[in-house]
C-alpha atoms as an extended CHARMM CRD file, in Angstrom:
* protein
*
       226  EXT
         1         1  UNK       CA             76.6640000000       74.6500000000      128.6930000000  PROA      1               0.0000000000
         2         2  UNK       CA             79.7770000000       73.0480000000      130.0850000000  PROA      2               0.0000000000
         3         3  UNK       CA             81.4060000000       69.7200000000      128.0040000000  PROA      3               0.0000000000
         4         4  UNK       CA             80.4510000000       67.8610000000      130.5370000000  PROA      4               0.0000000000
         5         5  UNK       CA             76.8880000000       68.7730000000      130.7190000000  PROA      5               0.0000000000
         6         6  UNK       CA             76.6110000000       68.8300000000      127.1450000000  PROA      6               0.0000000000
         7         7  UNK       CA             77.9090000000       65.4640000000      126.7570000000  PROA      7               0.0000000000
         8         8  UNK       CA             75.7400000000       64.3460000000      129.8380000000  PROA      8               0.0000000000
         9         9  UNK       CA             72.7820000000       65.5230000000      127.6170000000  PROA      9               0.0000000000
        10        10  UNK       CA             74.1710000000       63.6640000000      124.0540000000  PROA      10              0.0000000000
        11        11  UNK       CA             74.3060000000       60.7640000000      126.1880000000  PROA      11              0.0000000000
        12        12  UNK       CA             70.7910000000       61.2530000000      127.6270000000  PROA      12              0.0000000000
        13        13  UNK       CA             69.4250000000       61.5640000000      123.4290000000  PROA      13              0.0000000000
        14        14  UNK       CA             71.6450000000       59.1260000000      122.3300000000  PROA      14              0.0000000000
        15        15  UNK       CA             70.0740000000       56.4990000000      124.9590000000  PROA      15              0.0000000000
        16        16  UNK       CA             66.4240000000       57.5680000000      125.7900000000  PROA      16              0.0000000000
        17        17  UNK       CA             63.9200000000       57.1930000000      123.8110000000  PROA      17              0.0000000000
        18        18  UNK       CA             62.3310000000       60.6410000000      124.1890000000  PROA      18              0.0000000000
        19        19  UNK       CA             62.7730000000       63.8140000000      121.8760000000  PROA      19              0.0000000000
        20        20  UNK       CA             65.2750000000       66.6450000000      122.0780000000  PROA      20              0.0000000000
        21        21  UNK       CA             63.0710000000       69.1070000000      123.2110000000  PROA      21              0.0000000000
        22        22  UNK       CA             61.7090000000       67.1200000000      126.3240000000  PROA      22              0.0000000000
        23        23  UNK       CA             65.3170000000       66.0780000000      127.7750000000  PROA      23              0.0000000000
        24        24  UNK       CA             66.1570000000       69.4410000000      127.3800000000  PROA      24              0.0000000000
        25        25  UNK       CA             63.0690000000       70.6020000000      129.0300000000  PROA      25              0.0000000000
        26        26  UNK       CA             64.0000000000       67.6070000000      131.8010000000  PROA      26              0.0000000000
        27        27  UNK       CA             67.5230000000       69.2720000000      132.6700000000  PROA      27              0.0000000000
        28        28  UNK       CA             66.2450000000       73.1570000000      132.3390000000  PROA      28              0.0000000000
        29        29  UNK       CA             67.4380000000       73.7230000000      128.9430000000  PROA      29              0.0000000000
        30        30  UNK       CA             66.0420000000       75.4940000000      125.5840000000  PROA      30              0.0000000000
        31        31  UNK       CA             64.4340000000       72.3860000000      124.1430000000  PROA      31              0.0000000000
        32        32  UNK       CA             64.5430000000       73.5880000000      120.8700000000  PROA      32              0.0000000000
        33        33  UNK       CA             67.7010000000       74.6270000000      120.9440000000  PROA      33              0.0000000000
        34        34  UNK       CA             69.1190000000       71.4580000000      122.3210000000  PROA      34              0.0000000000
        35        35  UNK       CA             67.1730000000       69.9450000000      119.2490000000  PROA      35              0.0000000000
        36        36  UNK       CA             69.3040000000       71.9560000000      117.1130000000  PROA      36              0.0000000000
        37        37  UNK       CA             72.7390000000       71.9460000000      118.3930000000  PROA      37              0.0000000000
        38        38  UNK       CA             72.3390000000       67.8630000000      118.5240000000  PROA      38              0.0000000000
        39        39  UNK       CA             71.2610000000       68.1960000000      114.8230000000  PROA      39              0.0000000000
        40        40  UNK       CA             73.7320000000       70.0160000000      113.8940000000  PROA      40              0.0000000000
        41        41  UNK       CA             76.8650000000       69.5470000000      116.1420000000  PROA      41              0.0000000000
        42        42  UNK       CA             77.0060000000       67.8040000000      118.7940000000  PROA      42              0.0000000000
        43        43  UNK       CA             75.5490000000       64.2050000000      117.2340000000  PROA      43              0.0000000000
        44        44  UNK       CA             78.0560000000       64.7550000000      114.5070000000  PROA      44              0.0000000000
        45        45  UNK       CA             74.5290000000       64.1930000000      112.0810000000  PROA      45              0.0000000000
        46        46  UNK       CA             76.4160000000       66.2230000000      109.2180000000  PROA      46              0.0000000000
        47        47  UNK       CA             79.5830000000       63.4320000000      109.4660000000  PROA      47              0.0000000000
        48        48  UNK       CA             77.3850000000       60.4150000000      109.2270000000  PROA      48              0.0000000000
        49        49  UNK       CA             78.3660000000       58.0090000000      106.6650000000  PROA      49              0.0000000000
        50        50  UNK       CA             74.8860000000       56.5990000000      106.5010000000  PROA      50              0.0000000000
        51        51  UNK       CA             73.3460000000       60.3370000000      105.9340000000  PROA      51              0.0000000000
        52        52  UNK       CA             73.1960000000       60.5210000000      102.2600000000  PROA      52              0.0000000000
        53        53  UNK       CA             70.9980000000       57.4370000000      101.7140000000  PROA      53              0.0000000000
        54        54  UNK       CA             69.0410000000       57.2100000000      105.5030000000  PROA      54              0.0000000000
        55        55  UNK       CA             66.3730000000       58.5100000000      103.8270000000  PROA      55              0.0000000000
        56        56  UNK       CA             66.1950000000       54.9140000000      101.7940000000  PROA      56              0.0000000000
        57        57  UNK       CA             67.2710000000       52.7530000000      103.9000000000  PROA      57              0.0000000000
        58        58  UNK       CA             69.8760000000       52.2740000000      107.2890000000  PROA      58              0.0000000000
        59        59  UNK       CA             71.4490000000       49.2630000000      108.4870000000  PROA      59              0.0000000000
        60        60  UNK       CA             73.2030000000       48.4130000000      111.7810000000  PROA      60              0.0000000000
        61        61  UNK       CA             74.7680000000       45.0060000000      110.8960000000  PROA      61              0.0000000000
        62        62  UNK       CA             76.4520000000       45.3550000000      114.3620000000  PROA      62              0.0000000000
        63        63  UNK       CA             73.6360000000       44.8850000000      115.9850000000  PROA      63              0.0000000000
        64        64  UNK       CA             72.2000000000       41.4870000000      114.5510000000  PROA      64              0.0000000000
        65        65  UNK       CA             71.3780000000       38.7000000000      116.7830000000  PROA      65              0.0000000000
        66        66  UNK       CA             70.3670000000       35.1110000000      116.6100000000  PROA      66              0.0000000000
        67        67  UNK       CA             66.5650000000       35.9350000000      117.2360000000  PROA      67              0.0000000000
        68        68  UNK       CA             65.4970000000       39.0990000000      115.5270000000  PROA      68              0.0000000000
        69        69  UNK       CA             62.0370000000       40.3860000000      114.4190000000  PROA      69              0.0000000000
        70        70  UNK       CA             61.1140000000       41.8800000000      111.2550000000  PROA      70              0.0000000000
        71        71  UNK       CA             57.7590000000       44.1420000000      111.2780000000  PROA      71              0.0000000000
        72        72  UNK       CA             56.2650000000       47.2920000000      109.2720000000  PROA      72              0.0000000000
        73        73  UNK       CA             55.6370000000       50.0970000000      110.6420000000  PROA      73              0.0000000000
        74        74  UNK       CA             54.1950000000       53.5780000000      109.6270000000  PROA      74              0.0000000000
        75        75  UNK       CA             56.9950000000       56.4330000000      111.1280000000  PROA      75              0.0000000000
        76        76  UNK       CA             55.5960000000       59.2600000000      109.3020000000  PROA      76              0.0000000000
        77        77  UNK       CA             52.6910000000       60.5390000000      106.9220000000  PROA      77              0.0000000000
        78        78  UNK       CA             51.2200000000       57.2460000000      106.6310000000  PROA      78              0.0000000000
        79        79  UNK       CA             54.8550000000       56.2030000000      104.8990000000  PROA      79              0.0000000000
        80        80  UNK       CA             55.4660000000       52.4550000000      105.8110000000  PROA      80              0.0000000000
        81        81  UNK       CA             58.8140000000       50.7410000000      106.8980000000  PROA      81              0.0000000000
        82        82  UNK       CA             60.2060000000       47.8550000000      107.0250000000  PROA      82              0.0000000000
        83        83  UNK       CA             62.1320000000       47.4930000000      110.4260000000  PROA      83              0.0000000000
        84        84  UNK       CA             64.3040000000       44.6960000000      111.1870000000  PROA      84              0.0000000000
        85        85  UNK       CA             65.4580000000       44.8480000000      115.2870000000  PROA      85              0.0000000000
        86        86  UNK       CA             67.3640000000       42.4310000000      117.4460000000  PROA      86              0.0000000000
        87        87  UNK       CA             65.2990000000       40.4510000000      120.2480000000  PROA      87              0.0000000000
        88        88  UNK       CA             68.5080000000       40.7890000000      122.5370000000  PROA      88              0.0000000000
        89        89  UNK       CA             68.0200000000       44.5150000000      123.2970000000  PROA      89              0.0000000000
        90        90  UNK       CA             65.0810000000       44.2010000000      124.3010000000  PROA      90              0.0000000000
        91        91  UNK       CA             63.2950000000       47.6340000000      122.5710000000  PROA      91              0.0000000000
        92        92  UNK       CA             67.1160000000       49.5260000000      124.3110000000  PROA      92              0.0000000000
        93        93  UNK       CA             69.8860000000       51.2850000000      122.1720000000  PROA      93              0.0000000000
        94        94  UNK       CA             71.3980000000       48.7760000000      119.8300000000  PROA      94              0.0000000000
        95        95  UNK       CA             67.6360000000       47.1460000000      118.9160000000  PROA      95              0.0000000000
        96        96  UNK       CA             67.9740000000       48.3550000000      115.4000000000  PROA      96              0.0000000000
        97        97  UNK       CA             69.3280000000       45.6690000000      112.4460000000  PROA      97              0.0000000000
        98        98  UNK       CA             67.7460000000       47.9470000000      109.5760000000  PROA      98              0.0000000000
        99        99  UNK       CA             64.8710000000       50.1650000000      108.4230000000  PROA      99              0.0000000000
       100       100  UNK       CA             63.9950000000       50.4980000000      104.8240000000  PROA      100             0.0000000000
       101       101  UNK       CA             61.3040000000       52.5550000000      102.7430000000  PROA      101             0.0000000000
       102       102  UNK       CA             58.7660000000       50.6810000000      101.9030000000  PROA      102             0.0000000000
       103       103  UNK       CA             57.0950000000       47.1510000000      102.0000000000  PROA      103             0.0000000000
       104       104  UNK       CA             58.3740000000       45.7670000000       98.9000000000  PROA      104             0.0000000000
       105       105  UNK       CA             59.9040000000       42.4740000000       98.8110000000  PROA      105             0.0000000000
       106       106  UNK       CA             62.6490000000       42.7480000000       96.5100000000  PROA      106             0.0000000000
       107       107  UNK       CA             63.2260000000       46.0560000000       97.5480000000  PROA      107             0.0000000000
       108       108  UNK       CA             64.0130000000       45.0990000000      100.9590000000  PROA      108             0.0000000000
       109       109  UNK       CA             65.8790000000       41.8190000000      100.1680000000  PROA      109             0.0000000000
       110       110  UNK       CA             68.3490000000       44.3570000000       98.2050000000  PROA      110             0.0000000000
       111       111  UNK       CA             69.2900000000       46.0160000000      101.2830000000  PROA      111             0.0000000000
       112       112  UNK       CA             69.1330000000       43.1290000000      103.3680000000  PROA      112             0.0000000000
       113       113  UNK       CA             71.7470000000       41.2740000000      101.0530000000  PROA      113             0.0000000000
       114       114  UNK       CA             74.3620000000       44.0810000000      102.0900000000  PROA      114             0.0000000000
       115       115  UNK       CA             74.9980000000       42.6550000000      105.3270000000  PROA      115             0.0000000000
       116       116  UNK       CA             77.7850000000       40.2270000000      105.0660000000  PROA      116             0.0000000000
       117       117  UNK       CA             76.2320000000       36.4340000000      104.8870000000  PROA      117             0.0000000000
       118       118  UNK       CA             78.0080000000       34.9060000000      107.8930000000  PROA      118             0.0000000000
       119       119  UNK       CA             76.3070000000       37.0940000000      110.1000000000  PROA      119             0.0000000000
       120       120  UNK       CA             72.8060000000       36.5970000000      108.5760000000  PROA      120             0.0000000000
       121       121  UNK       CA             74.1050000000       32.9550000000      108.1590000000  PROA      121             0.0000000000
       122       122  UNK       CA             73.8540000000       32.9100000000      111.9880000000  PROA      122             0.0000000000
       123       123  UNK       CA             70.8800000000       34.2040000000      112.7420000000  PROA      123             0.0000000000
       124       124  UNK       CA             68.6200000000       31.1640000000      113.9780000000  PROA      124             0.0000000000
       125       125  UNK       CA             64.8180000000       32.7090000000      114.2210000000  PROA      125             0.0000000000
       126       126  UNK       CA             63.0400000000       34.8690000000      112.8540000000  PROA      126             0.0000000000
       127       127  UNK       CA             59.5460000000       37.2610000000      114.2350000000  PROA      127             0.0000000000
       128       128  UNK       CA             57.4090000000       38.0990000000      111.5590000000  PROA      128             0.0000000000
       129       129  UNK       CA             53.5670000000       38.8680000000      110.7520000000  PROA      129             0.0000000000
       130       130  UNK       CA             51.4890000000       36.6820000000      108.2260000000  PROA      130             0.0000000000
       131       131  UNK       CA             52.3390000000       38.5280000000      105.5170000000  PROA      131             0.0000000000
       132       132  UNK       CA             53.6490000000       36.7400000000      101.9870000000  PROA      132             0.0000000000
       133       133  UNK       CA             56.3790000000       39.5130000000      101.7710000000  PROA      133             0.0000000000
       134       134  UNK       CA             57.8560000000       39.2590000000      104.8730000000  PROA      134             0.0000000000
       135       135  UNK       CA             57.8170000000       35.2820000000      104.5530000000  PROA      135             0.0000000000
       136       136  UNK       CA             59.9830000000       35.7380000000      101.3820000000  PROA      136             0.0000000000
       137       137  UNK       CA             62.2270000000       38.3960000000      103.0160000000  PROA      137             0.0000000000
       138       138  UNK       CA             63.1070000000       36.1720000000      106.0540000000  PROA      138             0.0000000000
       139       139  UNK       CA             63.7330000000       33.2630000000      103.7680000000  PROA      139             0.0000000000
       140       140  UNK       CA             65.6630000000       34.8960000000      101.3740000000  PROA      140             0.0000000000
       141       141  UNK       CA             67.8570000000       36.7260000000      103.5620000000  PROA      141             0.0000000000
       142       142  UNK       CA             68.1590000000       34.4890000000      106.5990000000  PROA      142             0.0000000000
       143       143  UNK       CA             67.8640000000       30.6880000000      105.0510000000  PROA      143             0.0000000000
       144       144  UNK       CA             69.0560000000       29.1840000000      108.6350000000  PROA      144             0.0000000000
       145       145  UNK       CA             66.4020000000       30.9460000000      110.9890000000  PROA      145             0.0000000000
       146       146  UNK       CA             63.2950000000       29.6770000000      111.8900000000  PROA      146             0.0000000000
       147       147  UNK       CA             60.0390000000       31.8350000000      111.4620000000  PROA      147             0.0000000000
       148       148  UNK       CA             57.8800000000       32.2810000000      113.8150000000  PROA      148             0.0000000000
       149       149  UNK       CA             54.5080000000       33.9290000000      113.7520000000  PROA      149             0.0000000000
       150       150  UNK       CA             54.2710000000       37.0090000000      115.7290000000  PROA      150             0.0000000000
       151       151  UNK       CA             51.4190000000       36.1510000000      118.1050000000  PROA      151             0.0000000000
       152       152  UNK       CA             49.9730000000       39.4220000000      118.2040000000  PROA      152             0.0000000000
       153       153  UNK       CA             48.6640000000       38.8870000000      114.3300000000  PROA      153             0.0000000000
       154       154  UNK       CA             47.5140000000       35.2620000000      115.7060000000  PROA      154             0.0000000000
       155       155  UNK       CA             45.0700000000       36.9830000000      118.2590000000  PROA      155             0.0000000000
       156       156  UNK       CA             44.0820000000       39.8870000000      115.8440000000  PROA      156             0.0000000000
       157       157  UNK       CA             43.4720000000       37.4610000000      113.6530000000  PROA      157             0.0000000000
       158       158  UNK       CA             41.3730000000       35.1480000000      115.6570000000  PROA      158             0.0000000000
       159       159  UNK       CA             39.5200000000       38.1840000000      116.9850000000  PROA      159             0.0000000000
       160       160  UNK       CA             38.6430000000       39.3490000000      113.6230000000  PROA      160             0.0000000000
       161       161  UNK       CA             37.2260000000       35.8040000000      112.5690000000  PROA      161             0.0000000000
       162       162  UNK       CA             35.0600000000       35.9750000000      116.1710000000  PROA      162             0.0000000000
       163       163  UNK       CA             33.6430000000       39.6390000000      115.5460000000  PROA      163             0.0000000000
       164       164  UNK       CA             32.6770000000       38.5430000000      112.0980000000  PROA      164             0.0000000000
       165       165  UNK       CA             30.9200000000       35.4920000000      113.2440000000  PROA      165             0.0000000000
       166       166  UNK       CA             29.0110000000       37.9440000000      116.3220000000  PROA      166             0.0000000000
       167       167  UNK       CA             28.3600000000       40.5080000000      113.4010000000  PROA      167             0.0000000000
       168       168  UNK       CA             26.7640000000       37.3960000000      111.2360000000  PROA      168             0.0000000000
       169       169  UNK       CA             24.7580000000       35.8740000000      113.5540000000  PROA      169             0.0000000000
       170       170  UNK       CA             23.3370000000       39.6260000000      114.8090000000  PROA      170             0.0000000000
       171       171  UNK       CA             22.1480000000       40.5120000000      111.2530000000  PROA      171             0.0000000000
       172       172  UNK       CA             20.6910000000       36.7320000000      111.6930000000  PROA      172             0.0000000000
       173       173  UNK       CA             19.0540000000       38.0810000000      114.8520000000  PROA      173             0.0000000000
       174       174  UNK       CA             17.9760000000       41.4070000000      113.3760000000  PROA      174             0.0000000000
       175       175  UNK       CA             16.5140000000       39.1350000000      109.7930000000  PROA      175             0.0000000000
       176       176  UNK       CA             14.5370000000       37.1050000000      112.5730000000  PROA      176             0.0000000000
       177       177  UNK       CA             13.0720000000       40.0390000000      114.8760000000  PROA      177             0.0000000000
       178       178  UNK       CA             11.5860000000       41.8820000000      112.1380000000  PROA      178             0.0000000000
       179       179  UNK       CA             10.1410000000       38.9420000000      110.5630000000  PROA      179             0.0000000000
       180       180  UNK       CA              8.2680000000       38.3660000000      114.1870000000  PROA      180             0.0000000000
       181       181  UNK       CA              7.2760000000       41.8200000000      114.1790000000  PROA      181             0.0000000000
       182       182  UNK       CA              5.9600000000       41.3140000000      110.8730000000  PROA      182             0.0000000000
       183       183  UNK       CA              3.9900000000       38.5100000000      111.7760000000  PROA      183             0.0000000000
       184       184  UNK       CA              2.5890000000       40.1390000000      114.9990000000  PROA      184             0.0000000000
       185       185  UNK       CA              1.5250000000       43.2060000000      112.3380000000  PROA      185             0.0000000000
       186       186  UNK       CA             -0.4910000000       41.0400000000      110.2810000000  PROA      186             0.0000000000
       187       187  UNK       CA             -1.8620000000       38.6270000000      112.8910000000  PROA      187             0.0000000000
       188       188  UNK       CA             -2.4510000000       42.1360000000      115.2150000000  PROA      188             0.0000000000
       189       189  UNK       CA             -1.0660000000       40.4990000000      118.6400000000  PROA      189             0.0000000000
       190       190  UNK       CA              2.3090000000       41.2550000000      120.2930000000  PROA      190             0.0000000000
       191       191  UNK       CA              5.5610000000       40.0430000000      118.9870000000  PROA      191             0.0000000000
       192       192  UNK       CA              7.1790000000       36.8260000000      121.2070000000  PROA      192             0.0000000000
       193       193  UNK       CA             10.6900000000       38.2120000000      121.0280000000  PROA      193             0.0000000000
       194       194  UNK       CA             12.6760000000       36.2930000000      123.5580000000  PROA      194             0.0000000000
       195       195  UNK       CA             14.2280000000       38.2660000000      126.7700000000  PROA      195             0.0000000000
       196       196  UNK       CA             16.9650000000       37.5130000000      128.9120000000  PROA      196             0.0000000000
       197       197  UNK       CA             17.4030000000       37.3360000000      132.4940000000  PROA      197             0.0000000000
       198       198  UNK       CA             19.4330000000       40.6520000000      131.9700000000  PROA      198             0.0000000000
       199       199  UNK       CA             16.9360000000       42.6230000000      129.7740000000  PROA      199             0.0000000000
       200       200  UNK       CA             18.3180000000       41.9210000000      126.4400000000  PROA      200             0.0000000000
       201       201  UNK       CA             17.0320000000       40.2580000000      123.5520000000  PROA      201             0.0000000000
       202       202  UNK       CA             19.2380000000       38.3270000000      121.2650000000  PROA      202             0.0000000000
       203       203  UNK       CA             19.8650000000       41.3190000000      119.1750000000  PROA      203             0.0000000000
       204       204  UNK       CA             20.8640000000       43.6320000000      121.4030000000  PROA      204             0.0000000000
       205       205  UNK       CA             23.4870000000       41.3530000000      123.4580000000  PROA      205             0.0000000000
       206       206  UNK       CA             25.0740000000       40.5800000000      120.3280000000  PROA      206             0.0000000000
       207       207  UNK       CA             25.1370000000       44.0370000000      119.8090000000  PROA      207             0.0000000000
       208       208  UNK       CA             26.8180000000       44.8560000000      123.4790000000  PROA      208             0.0000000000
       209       209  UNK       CA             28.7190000000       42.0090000000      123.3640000000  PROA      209             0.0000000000
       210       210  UNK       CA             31.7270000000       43.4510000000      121.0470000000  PROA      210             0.0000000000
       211       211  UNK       CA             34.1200000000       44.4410000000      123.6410000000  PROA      211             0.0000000000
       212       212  UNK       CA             32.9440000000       41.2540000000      125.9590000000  PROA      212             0.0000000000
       213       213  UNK       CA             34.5470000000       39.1260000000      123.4400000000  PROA      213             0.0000000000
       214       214  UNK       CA             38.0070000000       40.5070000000      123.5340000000  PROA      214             0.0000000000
       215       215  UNK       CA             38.2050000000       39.7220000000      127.2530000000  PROA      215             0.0000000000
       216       216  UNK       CA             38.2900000000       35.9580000000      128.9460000000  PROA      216             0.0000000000
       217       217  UNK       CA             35.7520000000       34.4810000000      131.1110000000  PROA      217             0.0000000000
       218       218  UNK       CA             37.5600000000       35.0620000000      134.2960000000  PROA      218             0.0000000000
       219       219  UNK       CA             37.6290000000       38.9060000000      133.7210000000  PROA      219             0.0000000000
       220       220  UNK       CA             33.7620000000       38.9680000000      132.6050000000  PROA      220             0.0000000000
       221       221  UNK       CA             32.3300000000       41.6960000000      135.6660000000  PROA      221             0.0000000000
       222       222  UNK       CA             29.0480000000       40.4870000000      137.0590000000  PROA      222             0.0000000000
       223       223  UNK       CA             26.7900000000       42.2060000000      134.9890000000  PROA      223             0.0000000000
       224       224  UNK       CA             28.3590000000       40.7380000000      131.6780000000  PROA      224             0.0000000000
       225       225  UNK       CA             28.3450000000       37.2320000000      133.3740000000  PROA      225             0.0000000000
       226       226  UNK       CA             24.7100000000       37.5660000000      133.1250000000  PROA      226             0.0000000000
């Protein structure tokens, strides 16, 4: 490869978010090789002051911002992180404040605490799930910023509470059918188990009704508006 190609391609794995092996693959090159010459040359990986403890923990103080969101997320084998990223990049290079190992409050607040206090000083809201953990870890480490709820745990949340209510009121359903059927047994007539205009008896639509309830009205087809 020529420098120029070769530094066409660092650029393209420095900035995309795609592996080695497929940019390689994108610009006719040995994907695994590409893999390991930017492993072990031309990303200058063996030089990086951050190497011996990356592992642990990484930080990117550079990249802090005035609205940031902090998250956990599982990278590998299950292993949780706790990633801190700026709102300004938008998911781009340059997104990244810090990851660290781990969920652990005071764990993370250790790291967190290395970044000089001016800049977390100035950082004026904060993203963050319901968690106590990340509460603490916000407050602690940015006093100034705001927290906000991420809205995706809001919804999950309220979805949660609604598929345990449908869940509750089908075993209800269930409880009353066979007590009918019961009834009918002993009396030796047919059960009166109430049917829809669609087909369905209570039990059932409460049953079919799981992935109805994620959706809105407006988007109901016209066979689940009945």
């Amino acid at each position: 490869m020529t420098q120029d190609f070769t530094e066409f391609l660092k650029k393209s794995a420095d900035t995309k978010a795609l592996p080695c092996k497929t940019i390689g693959g994108m610009y006719g090159v040995d994907g695994r090789k590409f893999q390991r010459q930017y492993k072990h040359s031309i990303s200058n990986f063996k030089d990086w002051e951050q190497k011996p403890h990356a592992e642990d923990w990484i930080l990117y103080p550079k990249n802090l911002s005035q609205q940031l969101s902090l998250d956990e997320v599982a990278l590998s084998d299950g292993e949780l992180y706790t990633v801190l990223t700026s709102k300004e990049e938008k998911g781009r290079k340059g997104s990244i404040v810090a990851i660290i190992k781990g969920t652990r409050s005071d764990t993370v607040i250790e790291y967190l605490l290395k970044i000089n206090r001016k800049l977390r000083l100035n950082v004026k809201e904060i993203t963050l799930d319901m968690a106590g953990s990340m509460k603490l870890i916000a407050k602690r480490c940015f006093p100034n910023a705001t927290q906000v709820i991420d809205r995706f745990h809001v919804q999950k949340l309220a979805i949660d509470a609604l598929q345990e209510l449908r869940i509750s009121h089908r075993w209800k359903a269930i409880e009353q059918e066979n007590n009918l059927l019961m009834e009918a047994k002993e009396k030796r007539n047919n059960p009166e188990i109430e049917i829809f205009e669609n087909g369905n008896n209570r039990k059932q639509l409460l049953a079919r009704s799981r992935y109805l309830l994620y959706k809105t009205r407006e988007k109901w087809t016209a066979s689940q508006n009945q």
